[in-house]
GUROZA-278574 format. One record per residue (C-alpha): residue in one letter; x, y, z. Coordinates in steps of 0.02 Angstrom, whole numbers, plus 50000, padded with zeros to 5 digits. Layout:
REM residues N
AXYZ;...
***
This chain:
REM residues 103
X565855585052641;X565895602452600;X567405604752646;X568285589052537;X567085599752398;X567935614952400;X569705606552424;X569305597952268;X568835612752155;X570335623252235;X571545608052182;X572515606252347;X572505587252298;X573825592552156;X574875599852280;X574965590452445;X576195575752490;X575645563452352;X575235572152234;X576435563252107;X575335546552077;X573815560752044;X574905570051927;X575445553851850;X573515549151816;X573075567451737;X574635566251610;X574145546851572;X572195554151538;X572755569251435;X573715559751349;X572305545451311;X571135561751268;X572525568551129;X572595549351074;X570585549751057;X570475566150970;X571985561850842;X570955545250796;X569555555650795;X570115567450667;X570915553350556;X569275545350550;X568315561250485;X569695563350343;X569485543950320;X567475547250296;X567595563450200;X568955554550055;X567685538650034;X566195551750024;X567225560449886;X567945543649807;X566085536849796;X565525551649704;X566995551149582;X566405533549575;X564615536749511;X565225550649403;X566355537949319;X564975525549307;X563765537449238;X565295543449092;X565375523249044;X563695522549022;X563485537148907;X565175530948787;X564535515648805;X562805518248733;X563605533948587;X564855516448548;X563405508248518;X562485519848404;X563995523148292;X564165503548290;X562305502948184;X562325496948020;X561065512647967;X562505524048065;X564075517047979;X563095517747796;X562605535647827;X564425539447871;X564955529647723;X563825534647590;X564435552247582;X566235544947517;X565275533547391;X565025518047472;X563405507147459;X562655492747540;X562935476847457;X561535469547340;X562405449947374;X562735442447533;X564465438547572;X565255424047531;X566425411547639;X568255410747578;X569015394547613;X570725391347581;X571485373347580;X573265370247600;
***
């Protein structure tokens, strides 16, 4: 037992007779570890780009919101006569009447 231990750890199984078919399984699982580790790493760069996407995300949300709500104020009637009554325009004493026009 202690023997097929040390044997082990020394690596004569890389170097005996058949040693191909062993060399043929550490190639195939070196290669399955670079495989892992590339998908690995694509997968952090895939997180870290939705992380930074989904705060672009709310700090396009919250820029709607704001125009959205300064639209709104400039879209009062007490807004658009303040704006207006400094080139001389007033608010109109009589309603406004419906112009129909028959061909």
């Amino acid at each position: 037992m202690k023997d097929k231990f040390y044997s082990l750890l020394r690596g004569r199984f890389l170097v005996s007779d058949n040693a191909f078919k062993y060399w043929q399984m550490i190639l195939f699982l070196s290669g399955l570890a670079l495989i892992m580790i590339a998908s690995s790493h694509s997968a952090d760069r895939k997180v870290y780009r939705i992380a930074a996407l989904n705060d672009e995300v709310k700090e396009l949300r919250s820029e709607f919101v704001d125009l959205r709500s300064r639209l709104m104020q400039l879209k009062m009637e007490s807004t658009v006569v303040k704006k207006l009554g400094a080139r001389g325009f007033e608010i109109g004493k009589t309603p406004p009447e419906k112009i129909t026009v028959i061909n």
